[in-house]
N, C-alpha and C positions, 0 to 999 in steps of 0.2 A: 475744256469748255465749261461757263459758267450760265446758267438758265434761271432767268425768274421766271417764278410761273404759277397763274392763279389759274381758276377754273371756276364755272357755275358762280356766276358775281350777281343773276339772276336782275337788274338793274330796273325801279322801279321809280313811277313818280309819284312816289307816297311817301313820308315821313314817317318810318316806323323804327320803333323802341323793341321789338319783340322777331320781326320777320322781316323776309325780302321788302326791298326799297330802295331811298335814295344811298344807304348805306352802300350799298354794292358798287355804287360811283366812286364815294372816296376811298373805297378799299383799292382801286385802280387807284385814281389819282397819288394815292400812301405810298404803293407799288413802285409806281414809275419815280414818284421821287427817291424814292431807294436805289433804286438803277440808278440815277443818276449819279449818287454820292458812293455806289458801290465796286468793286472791280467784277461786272456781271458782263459776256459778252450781249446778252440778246433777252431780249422783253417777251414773254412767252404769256397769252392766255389761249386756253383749251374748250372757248365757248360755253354759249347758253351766257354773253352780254347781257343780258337783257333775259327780263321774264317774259314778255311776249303777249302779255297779257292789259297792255294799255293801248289805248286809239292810236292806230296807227301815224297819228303825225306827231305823236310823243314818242314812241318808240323809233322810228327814225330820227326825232331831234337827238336821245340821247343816246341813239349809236353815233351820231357826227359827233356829236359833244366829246363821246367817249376816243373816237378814234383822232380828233383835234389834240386831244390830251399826248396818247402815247405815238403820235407825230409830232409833238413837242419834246420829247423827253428825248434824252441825250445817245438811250443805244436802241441797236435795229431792230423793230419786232416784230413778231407773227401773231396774228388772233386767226383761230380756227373757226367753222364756225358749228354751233351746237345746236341741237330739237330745237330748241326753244324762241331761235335770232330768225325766225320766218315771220313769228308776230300770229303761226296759229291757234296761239293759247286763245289770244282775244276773237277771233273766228266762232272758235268753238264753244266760247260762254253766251257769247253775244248773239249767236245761232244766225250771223248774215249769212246774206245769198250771193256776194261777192269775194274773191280774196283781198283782205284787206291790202297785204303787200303785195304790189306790183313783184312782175319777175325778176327785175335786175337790179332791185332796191337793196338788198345786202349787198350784195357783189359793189353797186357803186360806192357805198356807204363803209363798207369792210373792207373787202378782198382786194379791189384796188389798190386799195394801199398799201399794203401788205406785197405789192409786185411791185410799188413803184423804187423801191429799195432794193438797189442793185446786189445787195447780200441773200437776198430772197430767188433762188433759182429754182424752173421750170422747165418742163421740156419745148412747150410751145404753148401760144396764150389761148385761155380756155381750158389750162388742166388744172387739174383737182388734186395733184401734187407737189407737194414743193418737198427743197431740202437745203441745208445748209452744211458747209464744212468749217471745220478747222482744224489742218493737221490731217493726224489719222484718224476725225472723228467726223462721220459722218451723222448727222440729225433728221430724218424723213417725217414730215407732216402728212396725212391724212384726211379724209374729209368721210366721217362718217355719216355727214347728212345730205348723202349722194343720191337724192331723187328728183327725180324726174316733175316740173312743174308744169302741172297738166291740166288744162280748165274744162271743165264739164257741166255748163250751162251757169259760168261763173264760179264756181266753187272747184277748187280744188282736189282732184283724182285721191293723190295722198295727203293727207297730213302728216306737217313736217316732223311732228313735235310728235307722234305717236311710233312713225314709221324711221327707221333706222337703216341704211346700206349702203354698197359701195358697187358700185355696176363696171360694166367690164371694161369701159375705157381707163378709168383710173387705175382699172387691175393691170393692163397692158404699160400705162404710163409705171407706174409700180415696176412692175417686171424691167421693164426697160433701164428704168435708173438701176438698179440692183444689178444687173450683169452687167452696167459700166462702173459698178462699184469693189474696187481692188484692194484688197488688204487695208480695210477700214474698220473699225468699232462703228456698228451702226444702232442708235437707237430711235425707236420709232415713236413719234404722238400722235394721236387722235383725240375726240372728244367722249364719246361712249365706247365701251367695254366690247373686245372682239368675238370674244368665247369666257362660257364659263372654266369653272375650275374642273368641269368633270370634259372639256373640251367641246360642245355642243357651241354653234354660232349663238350669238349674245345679240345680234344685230339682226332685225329681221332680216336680211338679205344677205349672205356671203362672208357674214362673218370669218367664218369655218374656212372659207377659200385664201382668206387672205394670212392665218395663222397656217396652211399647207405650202402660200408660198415660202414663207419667215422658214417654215421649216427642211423646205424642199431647197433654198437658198444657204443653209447652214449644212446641209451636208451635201453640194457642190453637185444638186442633179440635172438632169436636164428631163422635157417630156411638155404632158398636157394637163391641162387642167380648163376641167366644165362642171356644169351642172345641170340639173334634171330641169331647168324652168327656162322659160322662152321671152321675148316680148322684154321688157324693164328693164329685168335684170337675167338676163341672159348670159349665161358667162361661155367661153371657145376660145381657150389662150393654149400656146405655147412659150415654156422657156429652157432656158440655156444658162444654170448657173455654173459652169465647168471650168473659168476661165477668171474668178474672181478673187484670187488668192489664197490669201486666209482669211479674208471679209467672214463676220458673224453679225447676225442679227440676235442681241440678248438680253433684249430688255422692250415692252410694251408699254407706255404709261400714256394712263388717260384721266377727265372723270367723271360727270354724269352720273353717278350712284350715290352720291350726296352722304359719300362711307370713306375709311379709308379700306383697304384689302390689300393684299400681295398673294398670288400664288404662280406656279412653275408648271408650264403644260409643253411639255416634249423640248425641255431644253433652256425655256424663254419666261424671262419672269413677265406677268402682268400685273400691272403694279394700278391700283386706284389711289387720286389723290381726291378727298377732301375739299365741298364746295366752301366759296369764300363767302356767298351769300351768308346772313345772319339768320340761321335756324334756330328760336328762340326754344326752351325746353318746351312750354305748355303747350305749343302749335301744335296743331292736329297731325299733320302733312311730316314733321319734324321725324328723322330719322332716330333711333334706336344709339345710334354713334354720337349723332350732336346733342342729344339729351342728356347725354354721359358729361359733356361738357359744362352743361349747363351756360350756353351762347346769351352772354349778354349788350345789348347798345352800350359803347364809349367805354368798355372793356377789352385785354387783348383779347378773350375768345370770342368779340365781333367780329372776327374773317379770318379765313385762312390763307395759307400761302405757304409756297415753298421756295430756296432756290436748290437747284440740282446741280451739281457736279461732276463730269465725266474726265475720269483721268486715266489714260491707257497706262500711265506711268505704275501707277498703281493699282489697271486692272481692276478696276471700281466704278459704282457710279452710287454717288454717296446725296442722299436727300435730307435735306434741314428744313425741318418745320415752323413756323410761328403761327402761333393766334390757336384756331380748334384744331393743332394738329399735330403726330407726332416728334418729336423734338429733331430725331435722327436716325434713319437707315441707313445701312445700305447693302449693296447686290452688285456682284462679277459682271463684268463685261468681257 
């Protein structure tokens, strides 16, 4: 199985030489036409569309804009969605007293879509999981920006773009596809990072729960899993992985950290990939990593991208870079 896959394209309606903007559009647009001319199975972005941070009826235009696009292009995609594609960046500068985005305004805008492509499987409509197969390889999406849209005298309980998690319906939906999952190569995306490297949740909410089951899944246990907190995120699951052949879960890739990184916690690499947004050196905000590059407008280090490769044949899953990122890894499956 072949994956293009951007992440953090951060999408803005500004014109800029140096930082996030309209650049982030045509580094999609570049993208999908690559898919088109390439032998790639599936169009893969890892969210944070959009920076979040312009009047909400521009921020909607150019997620339609953006999803018109890779509903045009020739192979099936997935966009996940990231902190940022709620639109509370612009909430939180602008200090209103309303949510700017309605509740069901990504979901119409996104995720829709993203289901109406009979290659995109779920367990039942309204989950927060999908997956795709080919072969022995199975591919599981994630939705790390599993919170709860809660209005409290118009403004919003959480914010999206601060608060990070995955609550226990998706946990159960999770668990469920995994024990119907038999001697498969499974690797998993999300948009932000599950656990650090010293294994601590990365996600405000349940990180940690979701790398116990990765784990508790690879060595074929069965049992419970909870946690100390009530209300939100409240977790009270049981599973049964005894039954699922030689299925592994051995690979994590996400990105949100606007870096690259790799490292190995009880088995499972977690791999970050590099935003495609244009992180200019002298930006304040600009990471330590894209300053190395020195990200320049109408240059390749103007975006990043990957496509990935997973080949059981050779027990690999091999990552090729372009633009701000590295050329080629790879990592066991």
């Amino acid at each position: 199985m072949t994956l293009s896959v951007l992440t953090d394209t951060h999408e803005k309606a500004v014109a800029s030489s140096s930082y996030y903007g309209l650049n982030g559009v045509r580094h999609i647009i570049e993208a999908n036409k690559a898919c088109d001319s390439l032998p790639v199975d599936y169009n893969i972005h890892l969210g944070d569309l959009i920076d979040g941070s312009d009047k909400p009826e521009i921020s909607r235009g150019l997620l339609q804009f953006t999803m018109e696009n890779y509903q045009n292009s020739q192979r099936p995609f997935y966009v996940l969605e990231g902190n940022h594609d709620e639109n509370d960046k612009y909430d939180e500068h602008k200090f209103i007293t309303s949510a700017s985005f309605r509740r069901d305004d990504y979901y119409n805008l996104v995720t829709k879509h993203d289901f109406e492509q009979p290659e995109i499987k779920r367990l039942s409509l309204g989950s927060k999981v999908a997956w795709i197969d080919k072969g022995d390889i199975r591919v599981i999406f994630l939705n790390t920006s599993d919170i709860p849209y809660i209005l409290n005298g118009g403004t919003k309980k959480y914010d999206f773009k601060k608060v990070r998690g995955i609550r226990e319906q998706q946990i159960e939906d999770l668990i469920s596809i995994l024990e119907k999952t038999i001697d498969k190569h499974v690797v998993v995306f999300g948009h932000a990072n599950l656990i650090s490297q010293s294994g601590r949740s990365a996600l405000n909410f349940n990180g940690d729960l979701v790398q116990k089951i990765f784990t508790s899944f690879n060595n074929k246990d069965s049992g419970q899993l909870k946690n100390e907190l009530s209300g939100d995120f409240g977790v009270n699951v049981r599973y049964n992985f005894t039954d699922t052949g030689i299925s592994t879960i051995s690979n994590y890739i996400c990105g949100h950290m606007h870096y690259e990184k790799h490292y190995k916690v009880n088995g499972i690499n977690h791999i970050i990939l590099n935003c495609s947004a244009l992180m200019g050196k002298k930006h304040g905000v600009t990471t330590d990593y894209n300053k190395k590059w020195d990200r320049r407008y109408n240059e390749i280090s103007e975006l990043a991208g990957y496509f990935i490769n997973i080949n059981p044949d050779k027990m690999l899953l091999q990552i090729f870079g372009y633009g701000a990122a590295t050329r080629f890894v790879s990592f066991e499956i």
